[in-house]
C-alpha positions in Angstrom: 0.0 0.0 0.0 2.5 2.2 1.2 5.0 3.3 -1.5 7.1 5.1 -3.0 10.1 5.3 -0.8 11.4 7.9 -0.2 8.3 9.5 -1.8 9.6 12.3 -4.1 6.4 11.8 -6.4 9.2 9.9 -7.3 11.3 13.0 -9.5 12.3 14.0 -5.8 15.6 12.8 -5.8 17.3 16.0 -5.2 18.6 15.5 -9.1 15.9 17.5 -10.8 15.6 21.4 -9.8 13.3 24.3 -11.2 9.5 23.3 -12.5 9.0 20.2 -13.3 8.0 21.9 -17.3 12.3 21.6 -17.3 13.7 19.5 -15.4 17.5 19.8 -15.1 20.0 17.2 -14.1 22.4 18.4 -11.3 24.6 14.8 -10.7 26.0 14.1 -14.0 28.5 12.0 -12.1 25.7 9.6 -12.4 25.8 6.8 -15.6 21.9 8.1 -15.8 22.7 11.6 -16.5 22.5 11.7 -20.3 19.3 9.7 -20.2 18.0 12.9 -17.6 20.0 15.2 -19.8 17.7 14.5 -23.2 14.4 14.4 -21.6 13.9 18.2 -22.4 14.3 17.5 -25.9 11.9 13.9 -26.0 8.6 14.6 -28.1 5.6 14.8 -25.7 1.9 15.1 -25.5 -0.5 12.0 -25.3 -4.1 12.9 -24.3 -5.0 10.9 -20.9 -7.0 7.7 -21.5 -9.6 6.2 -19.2 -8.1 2.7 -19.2 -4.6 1.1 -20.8 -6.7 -0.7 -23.9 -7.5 3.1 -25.2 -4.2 4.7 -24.8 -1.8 5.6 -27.4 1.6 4.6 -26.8 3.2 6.2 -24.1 5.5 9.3 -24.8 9.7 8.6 -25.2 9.9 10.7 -22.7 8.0 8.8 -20.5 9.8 5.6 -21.2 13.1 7.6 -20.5 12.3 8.2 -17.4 11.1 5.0 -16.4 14.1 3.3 -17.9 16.3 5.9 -15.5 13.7 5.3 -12.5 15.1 1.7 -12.7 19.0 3.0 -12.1 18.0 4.9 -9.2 17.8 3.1 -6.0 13.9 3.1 -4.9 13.0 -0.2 -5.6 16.0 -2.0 -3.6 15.0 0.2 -0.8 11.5 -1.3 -0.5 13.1 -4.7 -1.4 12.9 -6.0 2.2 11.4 -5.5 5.4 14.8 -5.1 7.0 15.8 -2.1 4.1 12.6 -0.4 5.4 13.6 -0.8 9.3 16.8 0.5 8.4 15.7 3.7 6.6 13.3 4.2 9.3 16.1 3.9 12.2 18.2 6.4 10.0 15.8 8.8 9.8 15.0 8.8 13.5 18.4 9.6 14.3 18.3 12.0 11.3 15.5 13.8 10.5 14.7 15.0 7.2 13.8 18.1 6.8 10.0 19.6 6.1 10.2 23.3 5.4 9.3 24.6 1.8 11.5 24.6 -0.8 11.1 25.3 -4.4 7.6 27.0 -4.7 8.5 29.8 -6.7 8.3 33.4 -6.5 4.8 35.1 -5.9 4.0 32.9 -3.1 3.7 33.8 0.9 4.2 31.2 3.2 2.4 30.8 7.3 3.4 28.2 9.3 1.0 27.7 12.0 0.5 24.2 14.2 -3.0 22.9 14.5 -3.7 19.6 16.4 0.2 19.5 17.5 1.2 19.3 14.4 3.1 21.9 11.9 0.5 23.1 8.7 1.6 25.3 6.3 -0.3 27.6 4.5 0.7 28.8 1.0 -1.1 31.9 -0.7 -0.9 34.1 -3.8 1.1 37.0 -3.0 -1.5 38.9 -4.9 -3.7 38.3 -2.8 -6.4 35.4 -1.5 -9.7 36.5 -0.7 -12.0 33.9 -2.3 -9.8 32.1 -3.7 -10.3 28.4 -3.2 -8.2 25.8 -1.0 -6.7 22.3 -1.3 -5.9 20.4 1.5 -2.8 18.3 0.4 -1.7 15.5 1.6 2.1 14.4 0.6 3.2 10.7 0.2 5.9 8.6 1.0 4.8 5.4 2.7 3.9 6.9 6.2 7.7 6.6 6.6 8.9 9.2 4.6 9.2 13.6 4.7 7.2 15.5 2.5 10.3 16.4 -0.2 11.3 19.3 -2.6 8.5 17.7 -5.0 5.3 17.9 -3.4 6.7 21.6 -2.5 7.3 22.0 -5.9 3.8 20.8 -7.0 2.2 22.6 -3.9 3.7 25.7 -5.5 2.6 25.5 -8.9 -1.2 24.9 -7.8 -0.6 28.3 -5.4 0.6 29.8 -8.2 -1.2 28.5 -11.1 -4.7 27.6 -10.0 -4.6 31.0 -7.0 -5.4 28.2 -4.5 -4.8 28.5 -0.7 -3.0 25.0 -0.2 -3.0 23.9 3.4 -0.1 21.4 4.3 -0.1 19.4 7.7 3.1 17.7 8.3 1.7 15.0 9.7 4.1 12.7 12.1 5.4 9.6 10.8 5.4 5.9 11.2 6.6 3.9 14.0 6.1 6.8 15.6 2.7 7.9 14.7 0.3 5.5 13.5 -2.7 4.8 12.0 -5.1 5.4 14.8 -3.7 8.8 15.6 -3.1 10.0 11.6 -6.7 9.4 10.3 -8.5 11.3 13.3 -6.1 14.1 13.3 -6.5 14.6 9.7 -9.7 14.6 9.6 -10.2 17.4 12.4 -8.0 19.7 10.6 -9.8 18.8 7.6 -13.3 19.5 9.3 -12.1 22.7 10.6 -11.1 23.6 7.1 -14.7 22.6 5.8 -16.1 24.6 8.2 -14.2 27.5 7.8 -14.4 28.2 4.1 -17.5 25.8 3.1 -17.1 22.1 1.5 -17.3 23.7 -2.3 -14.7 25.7 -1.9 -12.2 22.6 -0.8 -10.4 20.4 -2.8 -8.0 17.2 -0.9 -5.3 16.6 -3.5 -2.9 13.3 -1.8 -0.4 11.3 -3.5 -0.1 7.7 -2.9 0.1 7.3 1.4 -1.3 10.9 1.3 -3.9 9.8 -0.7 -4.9 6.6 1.3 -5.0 9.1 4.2 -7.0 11.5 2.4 -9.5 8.7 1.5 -9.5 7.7 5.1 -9.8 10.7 6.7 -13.1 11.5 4.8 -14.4 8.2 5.5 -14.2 9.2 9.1 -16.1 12.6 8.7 -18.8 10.5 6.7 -19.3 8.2 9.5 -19.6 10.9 12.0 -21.8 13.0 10.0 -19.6 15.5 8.7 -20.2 17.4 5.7 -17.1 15.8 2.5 -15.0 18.0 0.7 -16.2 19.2 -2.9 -14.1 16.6 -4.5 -11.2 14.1 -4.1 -8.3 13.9 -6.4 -6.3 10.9 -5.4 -2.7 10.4 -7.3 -1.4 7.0 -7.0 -3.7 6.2 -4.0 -2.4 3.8 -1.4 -5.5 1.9 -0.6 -4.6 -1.5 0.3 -1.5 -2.4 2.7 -2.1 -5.7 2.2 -0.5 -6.0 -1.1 -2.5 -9.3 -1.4 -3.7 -9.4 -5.3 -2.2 -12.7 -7.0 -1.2 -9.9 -10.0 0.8 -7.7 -8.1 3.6 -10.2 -8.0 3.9 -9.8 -12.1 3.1 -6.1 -11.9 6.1 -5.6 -9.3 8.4 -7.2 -11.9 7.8 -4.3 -14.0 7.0 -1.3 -11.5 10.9 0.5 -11.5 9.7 2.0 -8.1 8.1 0.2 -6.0 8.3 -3.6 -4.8 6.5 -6.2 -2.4 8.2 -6.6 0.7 9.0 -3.0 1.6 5.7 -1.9 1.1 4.4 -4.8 3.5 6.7 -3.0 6.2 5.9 0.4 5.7 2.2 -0.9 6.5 3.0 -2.7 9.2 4.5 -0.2 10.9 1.5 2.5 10.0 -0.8 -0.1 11.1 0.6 -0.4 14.5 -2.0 -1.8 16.6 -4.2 -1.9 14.4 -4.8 -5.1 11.3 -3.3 -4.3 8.2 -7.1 -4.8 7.0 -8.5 -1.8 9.3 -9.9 1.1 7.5 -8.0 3.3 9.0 -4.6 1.6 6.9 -6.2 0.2 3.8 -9.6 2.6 3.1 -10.6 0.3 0.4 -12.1 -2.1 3.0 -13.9 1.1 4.0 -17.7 2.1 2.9 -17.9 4.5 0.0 -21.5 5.7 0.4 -21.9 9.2 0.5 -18.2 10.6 0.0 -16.9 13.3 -2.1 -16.9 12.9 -5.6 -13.3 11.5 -6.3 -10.6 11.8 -9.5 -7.8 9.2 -9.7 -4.9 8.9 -11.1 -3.0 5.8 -11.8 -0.5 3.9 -14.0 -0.4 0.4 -15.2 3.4 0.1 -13.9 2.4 1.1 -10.8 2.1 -2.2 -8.3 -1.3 -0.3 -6.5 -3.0 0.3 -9.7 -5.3 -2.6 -9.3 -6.9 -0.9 -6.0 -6.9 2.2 -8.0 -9.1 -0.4 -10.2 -10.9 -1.5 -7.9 -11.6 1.7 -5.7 -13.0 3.0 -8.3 -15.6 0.1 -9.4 -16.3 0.4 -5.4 -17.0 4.0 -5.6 -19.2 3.9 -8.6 -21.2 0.9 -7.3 -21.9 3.2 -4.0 -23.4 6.4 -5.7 -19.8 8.4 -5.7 -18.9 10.1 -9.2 -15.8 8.9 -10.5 -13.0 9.7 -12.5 -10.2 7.0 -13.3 -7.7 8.3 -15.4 -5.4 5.1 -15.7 -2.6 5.6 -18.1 -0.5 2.7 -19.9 3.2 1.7 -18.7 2.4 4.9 -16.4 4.6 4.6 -13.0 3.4 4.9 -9.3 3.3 8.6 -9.2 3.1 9.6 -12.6 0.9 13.0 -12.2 4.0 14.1 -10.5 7.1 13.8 -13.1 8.4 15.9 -15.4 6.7 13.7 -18.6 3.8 15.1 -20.9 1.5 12.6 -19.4 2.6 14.3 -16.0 2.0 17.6 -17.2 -1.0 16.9 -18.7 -1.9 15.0 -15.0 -1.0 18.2 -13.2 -3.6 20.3 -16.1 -6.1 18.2 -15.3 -5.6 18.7 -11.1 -5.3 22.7 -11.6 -8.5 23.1 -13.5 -10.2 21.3 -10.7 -8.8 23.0 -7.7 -8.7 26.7 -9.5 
């Protein structure tokens, strides 16, 4: 459920700078670099599909940058449960850093801490009144920091869209779990609701922050809380389990993401609770009643089958649904500097503006 490690939206590797319009390689030490170097000058544009049978081919740019996603080292870090107990120790003795980075100019910044945790607030400079808000919610296996990449996209929706973005930084696992995530989020997420009126509020999460997002309004639902006006889920995380008998080919050819690592990571978001509990893998949740819901997903991506199924789930409950599931598309694809990205990202600012 849990991927990516170390969840840049998977470009965060501290290798691309600037938008990701033009990305720009700053390690050519690395054997990847000319690969990075000549996506700039790949051929792009493929219109979004609804499911892989309908899709044209996917861009050279795209395959590019899968082909260098499989030289980086994501997937070995998710190839065992010890890899993942390891990261985790590191980062408890180091902590990675969550302060904004890369947003561009035009943009103010508050830092505020609601329900003990640090939420940022990014604004037009220009000026906010009415302007509409999206709560996001970053990924990286409930194990990882929000990274230079979500700031990155978090800056081009302020800046693009004229969106108020609200950003908890939500603790992480083992030391937050599951049971104190989802009703934390939620609150803040109420209190936004409340504050500036459920049409006016857009979640936006990518892959755990997705899962979270889907959880967290699951809770409001079942506490009689008014839903956001829509859902746009990137790569959702929806099932720690990991449990489909397909997901054992479909790991073979995900360059991100593998099997055993993402176990962990749920495990230790789970905590107390069963890998199977709401709370950790929403798609055993109910769908009645939530906010009407846009996803995003690739057929390289080893969750895209719960992105599948999620949506069939959410359909068969009433919920309006967009799947937008892309061929040979990575986990995280709506995030990378690719035309199907871009095109991703068009797709999210139109609905958030």
């Amino acid at each position: 459920m849990l991927a990516l490690y170390p969840h840049v939206a998977a470009v965060d590797t501290s290798l691309f700078v600037a938008h990701t319009e033009s990305p720009v390689w700053r390690r050519p030490d690395m054997s990847v670099a000319k690969i990075a170097s000549a996506f700039q000058f790949c051929p792009g544009g493929r219109l979004l599909g609804m499911r892989p049978s309908g899709d044209p081919a996917p861009s050279l740019q795209s395959r590019c940058f899968n082909a260098l996603l499989r030289q980086l080292p994501f997937k070995k870090h998710l190839a065992s449960a010890e890899a993942v107990q390891a990261h985790v120790q590191k980062l408890a003795l180091q902590p990675a850093s969550y302060e904004p980075t890369g947003l561009g100019r035009g943009v103010e910044v508050t830092l505020t801490k609601m329900g003990g945790w640090p939420v940022y607030y990014t604004a037009p400079s220009s000026g906010h009144e009415g302007c509409n808000h999206v709560m996001f919610l970053h990924g990286g296996g409930f194990i990882n920091e929000i990274v230079p990449a979500h700031w990155r996209f978090v800056g081009q929706m302020t800046r693009k869209a004229r969106v108020v973005c609200v950003v908890p930084i939500y603790p992480l696992a083992p030391r937050a779990t599951a049971k104190d995530l989802v009703p934390t989020t939620a609150e803040l997420l109420r209190m936004l609701l409340e504050d500036v009126g459920p049409a006016k509020v857009t979640v936006v999460g990518n892959s755990a922050g997705a899962g979270l997002a889907l959880a967290a309004c699951q809770w409001l639902r079942d506490r009689g809380h008014r839903q956001p006006g829509r859902l746009m889920l990137i790569s959702p995380a929806a099932d720690a389990s990991v449990s489909r008998p397909e997901q054992v080919e479909i790991a073979g050819r995900d360059p991100i993401q593998d099997i055993p690592g993402i176990l962990e990571a749920g495990r230790l978001y789970a905590g107390e609770l069963d890998v199977g509990h709401p709370f950790v893998s929403p798609l055993n949740g109910a769908f009645r009643s939530l906010a009407p819901m846009t996803i995003f997903s690739g057929t390289r991506d080893l969750l895209y089958p719960d992105s599948v199924d999620l949506a069939e789930r959410a359909r068969a409950a009433g919920v309006p649904v967009e799947l937008h599931l892309l061929r040979d598309q990575p986990h995280n694809f709506a995030l990378m500097p690719t035309p199907e990205g871009r095109q991703a990202r068009a797709i999210i600012l139109r609905a958030v503006a």
